[in-house]
Structure formats: structure tokens, C-alpha cells
KEMARFI-642607 format. One record per residue (C-alpha): x, y, z. Coordinates in steps of 0.02 Angstrom, whole numbers, plus 50000, padded with zeros to 5 digits. Each point is the difference from the previous one (the first is absolute). Last residue first. Example, Ala and Ser with C-alpha at 12.3 -4.5 7.8 and 13.67 -1.06 7.14 Angstrom:
% KEMARFI-642607
<pt><xx>50684</xx><yy>49947</yy><zz>50357</zz></pt>
<pt><xx>49931</xx><yy>49828</yy><zz>50033</zz></pt>
% end
This chain:
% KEMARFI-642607
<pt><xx>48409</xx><yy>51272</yy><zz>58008</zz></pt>
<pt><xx>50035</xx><yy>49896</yy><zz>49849</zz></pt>
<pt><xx>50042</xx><yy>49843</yy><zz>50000</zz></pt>
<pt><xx>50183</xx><yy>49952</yy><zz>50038</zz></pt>
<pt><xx>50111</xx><yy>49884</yy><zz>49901</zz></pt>
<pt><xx>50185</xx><yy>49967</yy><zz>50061</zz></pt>
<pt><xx>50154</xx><yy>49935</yy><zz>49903</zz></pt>
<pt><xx>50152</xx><yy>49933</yy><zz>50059</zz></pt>
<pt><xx>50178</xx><yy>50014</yy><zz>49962</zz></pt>
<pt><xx>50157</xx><yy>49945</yy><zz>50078</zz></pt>
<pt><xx>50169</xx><yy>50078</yy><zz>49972</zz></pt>
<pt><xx>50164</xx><yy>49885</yy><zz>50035</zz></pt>
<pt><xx>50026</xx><yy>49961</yy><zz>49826</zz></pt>
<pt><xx>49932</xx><yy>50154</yy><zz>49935</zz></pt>
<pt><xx>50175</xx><yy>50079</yy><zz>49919</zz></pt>
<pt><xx>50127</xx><yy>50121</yy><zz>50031</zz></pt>
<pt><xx>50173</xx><yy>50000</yy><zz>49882</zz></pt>
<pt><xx>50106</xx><yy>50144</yy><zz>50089</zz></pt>
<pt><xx>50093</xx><yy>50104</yy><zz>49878</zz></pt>
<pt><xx>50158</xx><yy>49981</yy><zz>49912</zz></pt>
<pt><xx>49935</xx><yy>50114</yy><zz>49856</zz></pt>
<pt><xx>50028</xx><yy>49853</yy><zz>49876</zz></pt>
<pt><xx>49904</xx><yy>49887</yy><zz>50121</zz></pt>
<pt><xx>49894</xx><yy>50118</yy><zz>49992</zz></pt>
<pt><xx>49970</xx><yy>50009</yy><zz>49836</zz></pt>
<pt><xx>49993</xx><yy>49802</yy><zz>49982</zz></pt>
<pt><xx>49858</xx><yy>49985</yy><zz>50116</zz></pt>
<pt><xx>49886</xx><yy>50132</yy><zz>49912</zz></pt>
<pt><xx>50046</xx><yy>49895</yy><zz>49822</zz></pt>
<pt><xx>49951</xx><yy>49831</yy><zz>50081</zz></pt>
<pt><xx>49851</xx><yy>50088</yy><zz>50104</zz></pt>
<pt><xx>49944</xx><yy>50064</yy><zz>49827</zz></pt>
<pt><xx>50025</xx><yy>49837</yy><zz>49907</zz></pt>
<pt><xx>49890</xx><yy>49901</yy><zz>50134</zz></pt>
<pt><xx>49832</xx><yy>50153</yy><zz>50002</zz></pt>
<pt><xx>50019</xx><yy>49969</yy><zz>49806</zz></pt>
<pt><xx>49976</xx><yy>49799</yy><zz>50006</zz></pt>
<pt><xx>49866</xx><yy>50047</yy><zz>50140</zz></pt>
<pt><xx>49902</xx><yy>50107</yy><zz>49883</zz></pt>
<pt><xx>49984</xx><yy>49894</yy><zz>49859</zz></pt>
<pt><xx>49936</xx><yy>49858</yy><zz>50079</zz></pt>
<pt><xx>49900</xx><yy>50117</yy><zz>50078</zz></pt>
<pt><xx>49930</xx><yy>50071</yy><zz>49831</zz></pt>
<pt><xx>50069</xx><yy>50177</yy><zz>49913</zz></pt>
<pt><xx>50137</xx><yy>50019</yy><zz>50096</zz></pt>
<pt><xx>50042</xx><yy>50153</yy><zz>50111</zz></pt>
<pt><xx>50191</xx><yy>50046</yy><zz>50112</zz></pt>
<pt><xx>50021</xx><yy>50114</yy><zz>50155</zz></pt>
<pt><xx>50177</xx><yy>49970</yy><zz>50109</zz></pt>
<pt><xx>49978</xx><yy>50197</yy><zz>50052</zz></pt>
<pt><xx>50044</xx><yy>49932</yy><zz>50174</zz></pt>
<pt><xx>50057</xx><yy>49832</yy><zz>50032</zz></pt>
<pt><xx>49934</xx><yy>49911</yy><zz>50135</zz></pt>
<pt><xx>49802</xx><yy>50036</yy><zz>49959</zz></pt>
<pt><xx>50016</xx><yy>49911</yy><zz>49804</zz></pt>
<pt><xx>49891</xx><yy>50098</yy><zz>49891</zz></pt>
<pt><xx>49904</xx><yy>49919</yy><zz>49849</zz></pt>
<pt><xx>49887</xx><yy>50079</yy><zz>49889</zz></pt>
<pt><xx>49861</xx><yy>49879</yy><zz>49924</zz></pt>
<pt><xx>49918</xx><yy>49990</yy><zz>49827</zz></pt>
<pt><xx>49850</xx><yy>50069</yy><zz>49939</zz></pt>
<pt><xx>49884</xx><yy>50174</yy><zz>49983</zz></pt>
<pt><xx>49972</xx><yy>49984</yy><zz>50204</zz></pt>
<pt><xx>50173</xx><yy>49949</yy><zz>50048</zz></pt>
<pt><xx>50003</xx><yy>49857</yy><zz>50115</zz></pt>
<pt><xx>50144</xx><yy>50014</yy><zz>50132</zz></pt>
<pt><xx>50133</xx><yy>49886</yy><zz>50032</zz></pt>
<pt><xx>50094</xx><yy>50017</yy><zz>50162</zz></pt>
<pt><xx>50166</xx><yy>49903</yy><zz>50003</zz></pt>
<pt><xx>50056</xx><yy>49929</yy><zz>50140</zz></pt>
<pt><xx>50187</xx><yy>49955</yy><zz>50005</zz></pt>
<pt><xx>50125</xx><yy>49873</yy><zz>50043</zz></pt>
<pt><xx>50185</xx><yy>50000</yy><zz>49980</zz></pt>
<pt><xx>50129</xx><yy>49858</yy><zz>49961</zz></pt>
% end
């Protein structure tokens, strides 16, 4: 089992991209979230399977934490 965040950003004409941080160039877009997420899964599946095919190292978030600051202003 792996674990990953997935950013999801709002695209200003519609829709949201997708990137997932622990695997580089893992970029996907959907046109709602619901949308978006099911997409964001398939391309991890696919991105996991190539390297497994490559015999490459499988890294994941499970042991990354994430946190989010707001600052005002200065």
C-alpha cells in the first residue's frame, strides 16, 4: 500500500490540475473534483507500474507530514 498527497489546483476557466509532490512529472486535470481525484488515482497507478517495470524505487508520503501556514502581510 502507498500513500500520497495530491495537490489540486483550481483552474481559472474550469476544472482542476492535479500534481502529486512524490512523484515528479505525475501531473493529471479533471473537469470537477470528483473528477479530478479519480484521474490524479489512475495516474499514480500507471506512474507506479512504470517503475516498477524500470525496477526503480517505489517512494511515497507515508512518512511525510504536511502543514499549512497563513501569514498576513508585512
Amino acid at each position: 500500500m502507498y500513500t500520497y498527497k495530491i495537490h489540486l489546483h483550481k483552474e481559472p476557466e474550469s476544472g482542476y490540475t492535479v500534481s502529486v509532490p512524490a512523484l515528479q512529472g505525475c501531473i493529471t486535470y479533471g473537469d470537477n473534483l470528483d473528477e479530478a481525484i479519480a484521474m490524479a488515482k489512475e495516474a499514480i497507478e500507471l506512474y507506479i507500474e512504470e517503475l516498477k517495470e524500470r525496477g526503480e524505487t517505489i517512494p511515497d508520503d507515508s512518512n511525510t507530514l504536511e502543514y499549512s501556514l497563513t501569514l498576513e502581510a508585512v
